[in-house]
Every structure is written in C-alpha cells, then in structure tokens.
Backbone bond lengths (Angstrom), bond angles and torsions (degrees), N, CA, C in turn:
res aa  C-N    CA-C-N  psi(-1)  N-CA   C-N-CA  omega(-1)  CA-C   N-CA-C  phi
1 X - - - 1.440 - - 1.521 109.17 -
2 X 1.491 113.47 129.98 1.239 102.15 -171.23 1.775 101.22 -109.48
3 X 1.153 96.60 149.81 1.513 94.56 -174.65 1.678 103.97 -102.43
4 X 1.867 101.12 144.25 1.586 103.09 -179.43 1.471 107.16 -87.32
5 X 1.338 106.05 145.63 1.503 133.38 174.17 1.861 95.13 -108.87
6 X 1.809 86.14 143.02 1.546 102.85 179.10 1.373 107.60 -120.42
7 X 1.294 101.07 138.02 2.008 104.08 -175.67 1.323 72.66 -106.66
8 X 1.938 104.41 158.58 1.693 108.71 127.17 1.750 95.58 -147.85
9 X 1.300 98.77 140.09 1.300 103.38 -172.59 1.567 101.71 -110.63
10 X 1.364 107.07 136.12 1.676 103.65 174.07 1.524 113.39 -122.08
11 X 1.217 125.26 145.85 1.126 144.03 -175.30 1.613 95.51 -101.14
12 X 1.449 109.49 115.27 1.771 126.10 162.07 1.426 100.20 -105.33
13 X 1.421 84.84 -172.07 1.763 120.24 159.68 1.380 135.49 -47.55
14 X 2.128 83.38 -55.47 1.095 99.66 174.40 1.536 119.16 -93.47
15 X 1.371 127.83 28.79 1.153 132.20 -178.34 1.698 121.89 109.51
16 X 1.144 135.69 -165.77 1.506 130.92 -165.56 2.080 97.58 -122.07
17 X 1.411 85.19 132.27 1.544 113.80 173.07 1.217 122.01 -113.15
18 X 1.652 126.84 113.61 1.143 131.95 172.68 1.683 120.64 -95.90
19 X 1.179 121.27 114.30 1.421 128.79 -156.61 1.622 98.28 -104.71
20 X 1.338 131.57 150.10 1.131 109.04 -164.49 2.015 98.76 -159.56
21 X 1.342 112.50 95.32 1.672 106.08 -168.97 1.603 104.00 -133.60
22 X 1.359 120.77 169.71 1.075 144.42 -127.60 1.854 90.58 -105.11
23 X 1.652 113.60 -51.19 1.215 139.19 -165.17 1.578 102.68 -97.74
24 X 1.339 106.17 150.65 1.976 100.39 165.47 0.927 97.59 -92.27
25 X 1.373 139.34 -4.91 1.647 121.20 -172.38 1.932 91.32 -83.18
26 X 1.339 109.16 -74.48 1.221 115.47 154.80 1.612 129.73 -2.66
27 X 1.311 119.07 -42.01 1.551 135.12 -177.62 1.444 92.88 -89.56
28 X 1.345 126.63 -56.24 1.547 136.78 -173.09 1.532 94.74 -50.93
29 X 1.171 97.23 -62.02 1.791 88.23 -159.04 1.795 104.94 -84.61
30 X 0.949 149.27 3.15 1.435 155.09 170.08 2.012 91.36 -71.04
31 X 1.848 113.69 -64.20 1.404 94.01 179.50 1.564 121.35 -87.05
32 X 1.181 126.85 -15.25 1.394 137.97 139.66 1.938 90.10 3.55
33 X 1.627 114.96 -81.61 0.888 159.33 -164.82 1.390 120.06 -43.47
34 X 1.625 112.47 -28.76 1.050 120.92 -151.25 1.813 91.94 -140.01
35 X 1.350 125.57 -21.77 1.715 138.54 138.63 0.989 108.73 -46.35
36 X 1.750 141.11 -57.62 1.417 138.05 -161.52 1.759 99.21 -59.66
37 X 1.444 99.89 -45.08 1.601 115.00 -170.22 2.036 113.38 -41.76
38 X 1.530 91.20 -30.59 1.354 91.95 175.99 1.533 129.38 -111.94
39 X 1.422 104.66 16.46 1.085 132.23 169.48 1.494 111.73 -14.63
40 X 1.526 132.21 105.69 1.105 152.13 -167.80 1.552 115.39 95.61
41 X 0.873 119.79 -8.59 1.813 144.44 -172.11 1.250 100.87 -114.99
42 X 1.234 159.73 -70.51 1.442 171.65 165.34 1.563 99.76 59.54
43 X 1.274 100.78 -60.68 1.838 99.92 -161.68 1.137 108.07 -90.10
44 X 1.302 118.15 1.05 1.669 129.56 160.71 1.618 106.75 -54.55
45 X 1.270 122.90 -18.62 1.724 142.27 -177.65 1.361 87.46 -78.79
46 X 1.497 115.11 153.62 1.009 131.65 147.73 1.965 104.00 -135.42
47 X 1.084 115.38 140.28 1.442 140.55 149.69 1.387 157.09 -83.86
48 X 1.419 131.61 128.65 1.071 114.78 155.64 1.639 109.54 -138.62
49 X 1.706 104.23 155.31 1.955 104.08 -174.99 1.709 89.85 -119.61
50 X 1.413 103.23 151.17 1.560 109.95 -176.36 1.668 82.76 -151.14
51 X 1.573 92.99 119.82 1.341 111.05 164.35 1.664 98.07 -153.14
52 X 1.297 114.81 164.62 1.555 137.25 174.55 1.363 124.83 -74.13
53 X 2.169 97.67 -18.24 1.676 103.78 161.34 1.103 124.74 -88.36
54 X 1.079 132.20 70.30 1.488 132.35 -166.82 2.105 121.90 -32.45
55 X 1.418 103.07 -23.47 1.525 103.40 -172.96 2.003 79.96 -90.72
56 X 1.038 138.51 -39.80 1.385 121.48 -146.46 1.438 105.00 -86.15
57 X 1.415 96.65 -25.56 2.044 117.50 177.31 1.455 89.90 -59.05
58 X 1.894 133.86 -66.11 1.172 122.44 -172.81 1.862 122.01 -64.76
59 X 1.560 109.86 -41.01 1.404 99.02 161.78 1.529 132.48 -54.60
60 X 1.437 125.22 -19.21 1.213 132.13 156.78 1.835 118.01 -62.17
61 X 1.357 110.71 -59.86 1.730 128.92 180.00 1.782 89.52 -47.12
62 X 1.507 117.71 -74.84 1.263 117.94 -167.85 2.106 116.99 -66.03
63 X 1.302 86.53 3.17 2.104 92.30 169.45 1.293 91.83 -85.35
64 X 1.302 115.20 -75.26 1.200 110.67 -151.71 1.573 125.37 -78.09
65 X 1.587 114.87 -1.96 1.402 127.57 160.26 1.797 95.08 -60.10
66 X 1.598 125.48 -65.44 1.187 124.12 -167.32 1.490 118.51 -49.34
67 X 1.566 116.52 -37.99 1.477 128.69 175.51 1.622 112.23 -68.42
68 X 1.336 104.37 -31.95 1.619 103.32 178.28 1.368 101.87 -90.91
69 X 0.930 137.72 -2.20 1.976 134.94 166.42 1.512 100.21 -81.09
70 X 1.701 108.56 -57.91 1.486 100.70 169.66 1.480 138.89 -42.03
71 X 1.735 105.59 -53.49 1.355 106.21 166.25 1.084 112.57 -48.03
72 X 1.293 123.83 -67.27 1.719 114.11 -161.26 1.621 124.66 -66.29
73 X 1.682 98.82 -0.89 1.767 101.29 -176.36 1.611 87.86 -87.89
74 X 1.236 122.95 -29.51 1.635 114.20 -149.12 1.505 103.97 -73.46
C-alpha cells in the first residue's frame, strides 16, 4: 500500500516554496502557515497542491483560497 504524499507549492515575493507532508491536514496547515506570513497581502500568494487524491488536493486548494479571502477581509 502506498501511501499519498501532498505537495503545495506557493509562489511569494520572496520567491517559490515547496511544502511537502504525509497528511492533508498536515499540508493544509504547513501553508496555512506560510499565508498568515503575508497577512494583509494574502492573494499576493499564488498556489498549487499535487497529490494522487484528487478530492483532498481540491479540499486543500479550496481551504486555503477561503483563509486567503479571510486574511485580506480582516
């Protein structure tokens, strides 16, 4: 049984970050992590998640779209 690994790589300011965990919660909250960082900027991020679960790859894309709408309303 092979177990899925979740990338999400984000494109900043300061250049592109590839995050790379075992769990989607784990993947969620690693760029969770790295969104707060630009806190007032948010959608200045761009993203992408590559995993082999295709529904958990989109529940990740659509978290952290919602967290980066949040940041930038707050």
């Amino acid at each position: 049984m092979s177990e899925t690994l979740f990338r999400v790589t984000l494109e900043t300011r300061d250049g592109r970050r590839a995050l790379t965990a075992s769990t989607e919660r784990e993947a969620a909250l690693m760029a969770e992590s790295v969104l707060r960082g630009y806190e007032g900027q948010p959608l200045t991020v761009g993203f992408s998640v590559d995993c082999s679960d295709r529904e958990a790859g989109s529940r990740i894309a659509f978290y952290l779209i919602d967290l980066a709408l949040e940041l930038e309303l707050a």
